[in-house]
C-alpha positions as CSV (number, residue, x, y, z in Angstrom):
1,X,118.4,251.4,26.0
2,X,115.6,251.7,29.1
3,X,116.0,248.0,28.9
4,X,119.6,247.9,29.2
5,X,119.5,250.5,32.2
6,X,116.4,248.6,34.0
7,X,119.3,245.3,33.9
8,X,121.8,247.6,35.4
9,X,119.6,249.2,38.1
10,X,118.6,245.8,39.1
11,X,122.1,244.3,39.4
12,X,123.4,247.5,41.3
13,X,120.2,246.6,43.3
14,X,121.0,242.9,43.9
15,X,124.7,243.6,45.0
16,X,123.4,246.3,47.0
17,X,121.1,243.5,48.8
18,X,123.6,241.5,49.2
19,X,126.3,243.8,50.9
20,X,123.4,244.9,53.4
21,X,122.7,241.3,54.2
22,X,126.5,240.5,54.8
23,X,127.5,239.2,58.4
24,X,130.5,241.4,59.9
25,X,133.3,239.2,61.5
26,X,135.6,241.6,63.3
27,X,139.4,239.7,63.2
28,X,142.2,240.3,65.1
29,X,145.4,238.7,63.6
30,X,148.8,237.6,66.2
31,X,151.5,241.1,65.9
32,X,154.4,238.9,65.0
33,X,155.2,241.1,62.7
34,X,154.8,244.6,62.0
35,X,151.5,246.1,61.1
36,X,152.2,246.5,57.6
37,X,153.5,243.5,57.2
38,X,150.4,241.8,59.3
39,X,147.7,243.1,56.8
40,X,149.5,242.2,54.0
41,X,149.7,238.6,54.7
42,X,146.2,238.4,55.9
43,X,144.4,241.1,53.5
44,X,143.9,238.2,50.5
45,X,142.8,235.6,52.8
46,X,139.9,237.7,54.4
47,X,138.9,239.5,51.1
48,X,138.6,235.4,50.1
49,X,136.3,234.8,52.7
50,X,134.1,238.0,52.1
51,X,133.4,237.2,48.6
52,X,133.4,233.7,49.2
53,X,130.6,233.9,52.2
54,X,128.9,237.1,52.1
55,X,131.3,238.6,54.6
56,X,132.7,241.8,55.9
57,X,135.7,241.0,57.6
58,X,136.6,244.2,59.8
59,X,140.2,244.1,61.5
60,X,140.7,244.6,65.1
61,X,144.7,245.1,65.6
62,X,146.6,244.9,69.1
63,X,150.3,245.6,69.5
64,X,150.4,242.7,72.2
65,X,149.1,239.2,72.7
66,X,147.4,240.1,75.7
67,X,145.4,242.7,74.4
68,X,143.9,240.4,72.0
69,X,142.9,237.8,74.4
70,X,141.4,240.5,76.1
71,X,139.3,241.4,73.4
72,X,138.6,237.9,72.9
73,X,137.1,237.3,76.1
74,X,135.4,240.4,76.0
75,X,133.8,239.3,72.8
76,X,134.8,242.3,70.5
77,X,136.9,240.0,68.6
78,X,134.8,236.7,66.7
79,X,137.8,235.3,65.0
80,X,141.7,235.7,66.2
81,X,145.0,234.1,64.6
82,X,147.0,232.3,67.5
83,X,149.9,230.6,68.3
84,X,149.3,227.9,70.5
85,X,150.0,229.5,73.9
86,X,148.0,232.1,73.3
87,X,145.2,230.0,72.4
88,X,145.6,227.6,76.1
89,X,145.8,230.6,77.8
90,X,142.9,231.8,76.5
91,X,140.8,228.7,76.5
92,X,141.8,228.5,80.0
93,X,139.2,230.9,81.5
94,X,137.1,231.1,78.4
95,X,135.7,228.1,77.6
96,X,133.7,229.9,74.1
97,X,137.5,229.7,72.4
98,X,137.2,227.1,69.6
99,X,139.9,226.4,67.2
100,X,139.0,226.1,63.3
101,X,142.1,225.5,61.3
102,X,145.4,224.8,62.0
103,X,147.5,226.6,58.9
104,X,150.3,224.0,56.9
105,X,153.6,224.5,57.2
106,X,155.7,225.0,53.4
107,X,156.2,221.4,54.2
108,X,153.4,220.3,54.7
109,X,153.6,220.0,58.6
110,X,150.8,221.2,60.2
111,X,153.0,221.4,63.4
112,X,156.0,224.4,63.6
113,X,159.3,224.3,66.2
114,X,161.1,227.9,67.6
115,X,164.3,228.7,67.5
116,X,167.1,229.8,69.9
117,X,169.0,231.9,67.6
118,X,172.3,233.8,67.7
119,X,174.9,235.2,65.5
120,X,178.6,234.3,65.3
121,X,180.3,237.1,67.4
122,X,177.8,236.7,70.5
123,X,180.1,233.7,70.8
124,X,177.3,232.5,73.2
125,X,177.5,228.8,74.2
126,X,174.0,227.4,75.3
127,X,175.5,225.2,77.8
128,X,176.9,227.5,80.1
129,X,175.3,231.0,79.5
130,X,175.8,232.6,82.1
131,X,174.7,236.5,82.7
132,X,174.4,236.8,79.0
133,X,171.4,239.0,77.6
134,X,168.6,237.3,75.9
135,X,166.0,238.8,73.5
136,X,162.2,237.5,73.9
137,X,159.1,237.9,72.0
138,X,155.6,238.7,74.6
139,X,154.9,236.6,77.6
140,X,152.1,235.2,75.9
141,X,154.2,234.2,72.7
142,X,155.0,230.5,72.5
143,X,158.3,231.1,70.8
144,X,159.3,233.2,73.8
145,X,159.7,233.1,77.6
146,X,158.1,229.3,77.4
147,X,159.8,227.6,74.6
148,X,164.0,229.9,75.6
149,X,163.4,228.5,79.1
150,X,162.7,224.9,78.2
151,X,165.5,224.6,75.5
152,X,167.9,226.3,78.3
153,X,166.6,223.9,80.8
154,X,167.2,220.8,78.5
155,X,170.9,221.8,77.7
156,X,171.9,222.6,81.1
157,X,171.4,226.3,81.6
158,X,168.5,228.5,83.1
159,X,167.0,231.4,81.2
160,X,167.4,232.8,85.2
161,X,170.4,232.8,85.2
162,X,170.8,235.4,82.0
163,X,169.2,238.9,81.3
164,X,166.3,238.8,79.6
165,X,164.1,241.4,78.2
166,X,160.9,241.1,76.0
167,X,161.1,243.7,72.8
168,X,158.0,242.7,71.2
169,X,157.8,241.1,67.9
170,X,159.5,238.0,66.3
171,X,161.4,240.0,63.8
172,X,162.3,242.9,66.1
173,X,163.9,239.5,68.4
174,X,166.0,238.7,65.4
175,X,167.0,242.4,64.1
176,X,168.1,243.3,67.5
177,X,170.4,239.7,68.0
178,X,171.8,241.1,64.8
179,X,172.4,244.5,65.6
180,X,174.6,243.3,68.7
181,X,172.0,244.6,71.3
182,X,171.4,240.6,72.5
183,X,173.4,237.9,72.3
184,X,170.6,235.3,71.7
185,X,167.0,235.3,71.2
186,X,163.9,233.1,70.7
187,X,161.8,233.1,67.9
188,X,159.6,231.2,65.1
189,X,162.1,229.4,63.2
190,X,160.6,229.8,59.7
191,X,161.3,233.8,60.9
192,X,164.3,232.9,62.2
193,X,165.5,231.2,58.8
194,X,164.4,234.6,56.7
195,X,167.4,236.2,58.6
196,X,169.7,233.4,57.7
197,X,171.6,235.8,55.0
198,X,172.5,238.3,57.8
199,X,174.5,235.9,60.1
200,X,171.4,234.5,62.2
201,X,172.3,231.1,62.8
202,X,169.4,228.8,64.8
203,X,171.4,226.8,68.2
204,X,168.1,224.5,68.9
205,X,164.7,224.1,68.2
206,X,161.6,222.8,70.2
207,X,159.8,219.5,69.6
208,X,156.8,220.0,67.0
209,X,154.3,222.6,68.2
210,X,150.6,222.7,66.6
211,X,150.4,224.8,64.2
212,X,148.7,228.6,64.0
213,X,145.3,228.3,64.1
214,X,142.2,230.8,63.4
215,X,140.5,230.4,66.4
216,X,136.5,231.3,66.4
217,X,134.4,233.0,69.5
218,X,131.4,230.5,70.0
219,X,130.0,233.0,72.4
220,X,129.3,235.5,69.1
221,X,130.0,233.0,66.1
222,X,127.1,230.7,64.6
223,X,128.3,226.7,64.3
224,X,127.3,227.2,60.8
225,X,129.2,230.4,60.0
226,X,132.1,228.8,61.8
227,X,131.7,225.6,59.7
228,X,131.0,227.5,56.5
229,X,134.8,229.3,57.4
230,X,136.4,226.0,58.2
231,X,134.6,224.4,54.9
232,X,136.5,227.4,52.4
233,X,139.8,226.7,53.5
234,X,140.1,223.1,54.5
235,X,138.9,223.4,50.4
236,X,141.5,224.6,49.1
237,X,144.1,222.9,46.9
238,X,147.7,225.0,47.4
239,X,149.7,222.8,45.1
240,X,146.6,222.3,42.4
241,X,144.1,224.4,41.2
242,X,144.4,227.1,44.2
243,X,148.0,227.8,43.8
244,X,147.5,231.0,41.9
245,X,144.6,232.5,44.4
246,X,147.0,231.2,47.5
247,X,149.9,233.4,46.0
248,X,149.4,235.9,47.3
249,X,148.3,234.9,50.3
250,X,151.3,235.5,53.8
251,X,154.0,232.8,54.0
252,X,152.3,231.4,57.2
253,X,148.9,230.6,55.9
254,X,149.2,229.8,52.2
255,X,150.1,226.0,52.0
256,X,146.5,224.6,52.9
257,X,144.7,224.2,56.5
258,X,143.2,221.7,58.2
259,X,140.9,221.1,60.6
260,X,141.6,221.7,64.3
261,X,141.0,220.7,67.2
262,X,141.1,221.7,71.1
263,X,143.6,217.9,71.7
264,X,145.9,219.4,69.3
265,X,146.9,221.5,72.3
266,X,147.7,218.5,75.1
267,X,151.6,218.9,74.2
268,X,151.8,222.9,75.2
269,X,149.5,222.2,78.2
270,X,152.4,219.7,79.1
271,X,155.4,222.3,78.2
272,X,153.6,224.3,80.6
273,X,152.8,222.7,82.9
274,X,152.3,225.0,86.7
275,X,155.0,227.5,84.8
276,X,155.2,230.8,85.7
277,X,155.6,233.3,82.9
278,X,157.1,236.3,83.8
279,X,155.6,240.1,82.8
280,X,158.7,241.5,82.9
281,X,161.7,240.6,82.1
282,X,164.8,240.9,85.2
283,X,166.7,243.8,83.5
């Protein structure tokens, strides 16, 4: 009996070690979505990584794109989830910004398009919209002001030309095109094909962007820690012997990862170009 509660005692001790010995990572994850909904695609992946590394993976969450950056450069964030304009915006005047993994696509991809989407009674007509009102995401969201302006540009319209406002979100972009309060919006299209059932119909998509990435803070990140991350999920086998533990795991990051790198990005830098991305939107 002392025996059996000296074995106990020691294990409680050795867990205890280990949990005071843990690194903290503080991650901020992209609001496409609601916060809810945010957490519980992420919440399996970072628990994962704690008991996988020794971690404690504390979540810093910002309603906006810019906010994280912020935080980011500030270094009160050591890992963030970005889309790719995000992440050149960010590597623009902070050099420390290193990208880890791009996330698969269902299909394999590790590249993702957006979506100019509509519904059947905006009747809205891509080649001469003109005045209409236009739903878009956050300045700082690739699927937004960037990618609408460029598809409207390529079929003979200007996003200048409409009303556009940003509402936030990717899925509050789709809800409000169809509730009737915009006739078009932008969005991810993998998002935009989850609305499919209630009338969202996708106009045109973008060339292939790179994928999501976690993107790691050199500034307050070890290269071993961040190779040791990149290592536990490059690992894993989604259609093998993972599939079970990736379950459970959000739509967009449980079909593998691979590594990434900053070149991935040369095709946004491009779509950008000397753009101008508006704050505000003009109504």
């Amino acid at each position: 009996m002392i025996k059996a509660f000296a074995i106990t005692v020691m294990a409680a001790w050795v867990a205890f070690g280990n949990a005071v010995h843990a690194e903290t990572i503080r991650f901020a994850p992209l609001p496409m979505e609601n916060r809810e909904t945010v957490v519980k695609q992420f919440r399996p992946m970072t628990t994962f990584l704690e008991q996988r590394l020794n971690l404690i993976i504390d979540y810093v969450y910002s309603d906006n794109y810019a906010d994280i950056l912020a935080k980011f450069r500030q270094s009160t964030v050591d890992v963030a989830y970005l889309g790719p304009l995000p992440y050149v915006e960010l590597r623009a005047s902070y050099a420390q910004a290193q990208p880890m993994v791009h996330f698969k696509e269902k299909s394999g991809n590790t590249t993702y398009t957006c979506a100019l989407i509509t519904v059947p009674d905006a009747d809205f007509h891509l080649q001469n919209a003109n005045q209409r009102k236009i739903a878009l995401t956050q300045p700082l969201s690739t699927c937004g002001y960037l990618s609408v302006s460029g598809l409207m540009r390529a079929h003979g319209s200007s996003l200048g030309n409409n009303y556009y406002r940003y509402v936030g979100k990717h899925d509050a972009v789709a809800l409000s095109v169809i509730r009737g309060e915009f006739d078009a919006g932008g969005v991810k299209t993998a998002i935009a094909r989850k609305y499919a059932h209630l009338g969202l119909q996708i106009l045109v998509e973008t060339p292939p962007l790179p994928s999501f990435a976690l993107v790691a803070n050199t500034r307050t990140l070890s290269p071993e820690l961040i190779s040791n991350i990149c290592q536990a999920l490059i690992a894993l086998v989604p259609d093998g012997k993972d599939s079970a533990l990736l379950a459970s795991w959000g739509d967009n990051i449980r079909f593998g990862a691979v590594m990434a790198s900053d070149d991935d990005y040369q095709v946004v830098r491009d779509l950008l170009a000397d753009a101008v991305i508006p704050n505000k939107g003009n109504f």
